[in-house]
C-alpha positions in Angstrom: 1.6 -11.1 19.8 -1.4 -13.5 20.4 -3.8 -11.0 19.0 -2.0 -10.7 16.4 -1.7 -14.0 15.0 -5.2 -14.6 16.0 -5.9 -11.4 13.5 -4.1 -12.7 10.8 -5.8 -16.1 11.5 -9.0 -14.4 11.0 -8.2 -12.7 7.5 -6.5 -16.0 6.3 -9.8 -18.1 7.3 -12.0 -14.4 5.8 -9.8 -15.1 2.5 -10.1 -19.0 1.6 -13.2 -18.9 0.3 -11.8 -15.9 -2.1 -9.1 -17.9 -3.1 -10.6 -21.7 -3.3 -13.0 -20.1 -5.9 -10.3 -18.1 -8.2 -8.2 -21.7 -7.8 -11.3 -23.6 -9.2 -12.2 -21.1 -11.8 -9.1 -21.4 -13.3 -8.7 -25.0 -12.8 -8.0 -26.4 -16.5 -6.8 -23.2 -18.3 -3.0 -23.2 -20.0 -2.6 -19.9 -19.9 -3.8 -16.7 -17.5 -3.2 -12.8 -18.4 -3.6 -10.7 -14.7 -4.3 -7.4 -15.5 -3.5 -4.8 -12.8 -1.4 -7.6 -11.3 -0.2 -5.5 -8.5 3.0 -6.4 -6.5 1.1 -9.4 -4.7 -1.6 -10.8 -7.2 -3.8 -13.4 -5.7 -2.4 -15.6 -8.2 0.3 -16.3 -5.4 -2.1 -17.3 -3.0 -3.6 -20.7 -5.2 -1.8 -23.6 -6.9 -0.8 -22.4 -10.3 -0.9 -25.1 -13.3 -1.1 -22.9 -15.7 1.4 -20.0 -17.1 0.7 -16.3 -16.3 1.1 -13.1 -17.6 1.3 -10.0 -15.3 0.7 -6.3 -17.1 0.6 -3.3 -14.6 1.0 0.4 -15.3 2.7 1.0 -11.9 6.3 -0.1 -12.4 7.2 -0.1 -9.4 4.5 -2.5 -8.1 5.1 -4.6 -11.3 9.6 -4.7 -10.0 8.0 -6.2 -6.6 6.0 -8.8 -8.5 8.9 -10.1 -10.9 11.4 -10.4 -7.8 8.2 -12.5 -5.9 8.2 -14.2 -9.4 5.0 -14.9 -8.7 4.3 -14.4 -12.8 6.1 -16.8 -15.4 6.1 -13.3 -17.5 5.4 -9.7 -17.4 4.5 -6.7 -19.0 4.7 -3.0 -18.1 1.7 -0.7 -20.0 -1.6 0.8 -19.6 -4.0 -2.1 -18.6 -6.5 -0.3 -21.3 -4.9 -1.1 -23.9 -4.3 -4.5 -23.7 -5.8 -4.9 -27.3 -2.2 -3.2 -28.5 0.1 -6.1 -26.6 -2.6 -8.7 -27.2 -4.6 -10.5 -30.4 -7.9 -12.1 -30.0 -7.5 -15.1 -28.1 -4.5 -15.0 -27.0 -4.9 -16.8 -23.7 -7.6 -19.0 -21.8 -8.6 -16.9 -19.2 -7.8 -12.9 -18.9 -8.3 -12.0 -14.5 -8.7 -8.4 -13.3 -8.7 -8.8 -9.1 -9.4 -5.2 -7.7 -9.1 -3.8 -10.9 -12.3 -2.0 -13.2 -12.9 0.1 -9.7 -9.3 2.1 -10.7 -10.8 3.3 -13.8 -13.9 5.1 -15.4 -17.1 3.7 -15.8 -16.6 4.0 -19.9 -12.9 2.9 -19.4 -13.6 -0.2 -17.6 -16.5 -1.3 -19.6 -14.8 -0.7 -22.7 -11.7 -2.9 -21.0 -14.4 -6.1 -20.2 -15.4 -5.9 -23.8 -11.4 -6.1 -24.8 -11.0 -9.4 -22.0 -13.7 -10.5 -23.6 -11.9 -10.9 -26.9 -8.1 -11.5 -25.7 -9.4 -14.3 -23.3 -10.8 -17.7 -25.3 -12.8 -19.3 -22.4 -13.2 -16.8 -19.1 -13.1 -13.5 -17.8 -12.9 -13.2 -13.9 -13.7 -10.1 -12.3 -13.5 -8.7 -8.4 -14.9 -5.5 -7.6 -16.6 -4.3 -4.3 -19.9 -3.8 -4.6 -21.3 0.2 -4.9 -18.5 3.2 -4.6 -15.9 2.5 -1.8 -13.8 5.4 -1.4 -10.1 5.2 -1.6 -7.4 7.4 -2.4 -4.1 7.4 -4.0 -1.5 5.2 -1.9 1.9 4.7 -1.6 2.6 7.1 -3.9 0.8 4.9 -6.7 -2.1 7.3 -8.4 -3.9 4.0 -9.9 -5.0 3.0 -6.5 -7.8 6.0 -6.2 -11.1 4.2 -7.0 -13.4 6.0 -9.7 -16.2 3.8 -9.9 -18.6 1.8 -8.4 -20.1 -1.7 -9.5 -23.4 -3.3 -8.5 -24.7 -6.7 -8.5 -27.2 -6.1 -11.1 -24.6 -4.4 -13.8 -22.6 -7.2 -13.5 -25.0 -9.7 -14.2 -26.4 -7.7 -16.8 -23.2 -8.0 -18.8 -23.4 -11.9 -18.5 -21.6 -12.6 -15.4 -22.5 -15.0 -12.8 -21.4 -13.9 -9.4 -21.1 -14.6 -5.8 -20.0 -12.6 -2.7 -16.4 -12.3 -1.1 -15.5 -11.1 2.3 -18.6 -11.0 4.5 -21.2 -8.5 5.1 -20.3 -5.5 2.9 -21.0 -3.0 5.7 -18.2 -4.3 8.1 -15.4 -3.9 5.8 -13.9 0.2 4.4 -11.0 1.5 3.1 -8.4 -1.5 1.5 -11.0 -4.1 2.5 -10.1 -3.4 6.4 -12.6 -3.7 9.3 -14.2 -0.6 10.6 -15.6 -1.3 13.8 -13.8 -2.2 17.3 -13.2 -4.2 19.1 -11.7 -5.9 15.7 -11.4 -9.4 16.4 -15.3 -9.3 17.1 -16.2 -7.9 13.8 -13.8 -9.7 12.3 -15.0 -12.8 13.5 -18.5 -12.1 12.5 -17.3 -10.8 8.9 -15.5 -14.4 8.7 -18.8 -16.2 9.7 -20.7 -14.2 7.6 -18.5 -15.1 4.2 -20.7 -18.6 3.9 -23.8 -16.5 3.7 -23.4 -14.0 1.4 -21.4 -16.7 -0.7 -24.6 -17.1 -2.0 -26.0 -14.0 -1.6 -23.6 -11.8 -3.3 -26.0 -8.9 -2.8 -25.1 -8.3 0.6 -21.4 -8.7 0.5 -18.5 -6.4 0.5 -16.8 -7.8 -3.0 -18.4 -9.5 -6.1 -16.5 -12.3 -7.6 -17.8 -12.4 -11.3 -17.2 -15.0 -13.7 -18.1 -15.0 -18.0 -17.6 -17.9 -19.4 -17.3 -17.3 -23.2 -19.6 -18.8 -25.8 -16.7 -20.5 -27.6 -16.3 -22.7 -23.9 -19.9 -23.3 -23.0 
């Protein structure tokens, strides 16, 4: 039981940083669309003072979300074809947490362009960094990863970024620790998360932010 709680201590102290950012970076928008929402966005995890939109293409993950109501509204569809549901602009900032790795490179590319025009002000990504292999789970074929994202394609489409979750070589399959004894490594991945803060290139996730012309 102690090690545990001193576990989950670890991943909630690994995980602030994560979400004190995505809280701040969305500090001042009205309204938030969360693509690939998932049954347990992040959104849930930060003060909300804004009104969001969750659109997934699992349902059943999306039924979990709506009974959390972590969402003030939802939508069930293929997160690629947001431009169908949505018009230009149609809300400040458009989110997708653990999403463009699901999809094609062209796919997700071609879905960052659409954010870019549904969102008025930002478009927040979070990615890990290079191919992290991952199968189908849970009986949900959207979680197999088909991509991989570096620091320097990122940037190169006009995103500034920093690093999530420590040292990028600690961490494997759904973000979890490889290495025993765990509350060793996951200790060092913790202390390691103010580091590569800054230095995104050596961590296991990039948090990327585009702040649109329109907002700058």
């Amino acid at each position: 039981m102690i090690i545990k709680k001193l576990k989950q201590f670890l991943v909630d102290i690994g995980d602030a940083s994560y979400y004190k950012k995505l809280e701040s970076e969305l500090r001042g928008m009205d309204s938030v669309l969360d693509l690939g929402c998932g049954s347990n966005s992040p959104l849930a995890k930060i003060k909300k003072h804004f009104k969001s939109v969750g659109l997934d293409s699992y349902k059943p993950s999306l039924e979990k979300s709506k009974k959390a109501k972590i969402h003030d509204d939802y939508r069930f569809g293929d997160v690629t074809k947001i431009d169908k549901f949505y018009p230009p602009k149609s809300f400040d900032a458009v989110i997708a947490l653990d999403l463009i790795e699901h999809l094609r490179k062209s796919q997700a590319l071609d879905l960052i362009s659409k954010m870019e025009k549904i969102a008025r002000k930002k478009v927040i990504l979070l990615t890990p960094q290079g191919f992290l292999k991952q199968p189908a789970w849970e009986g949900n074929p959207f979680q197999k990863h088909l991509s991989s994202w570096s620091l320097k394609e990122l940037k190169n489409l006009g995103f500034k970024c920093w690093g999530m979750r420590g040292l990028k070589f600690i961490r494997g399959e759904f973000a979890s620790i490889k290495y025993k004894p765990w509350i060793f490594w996951g200790l060092i991945s913790v202390l390691s998360q103010v580091f590569v803060y800054y230095f995104p290139r050596l961590a296991f996730q990039i948090f990327a932010v585009k702040e649109l012309e329109a907002n700058k």
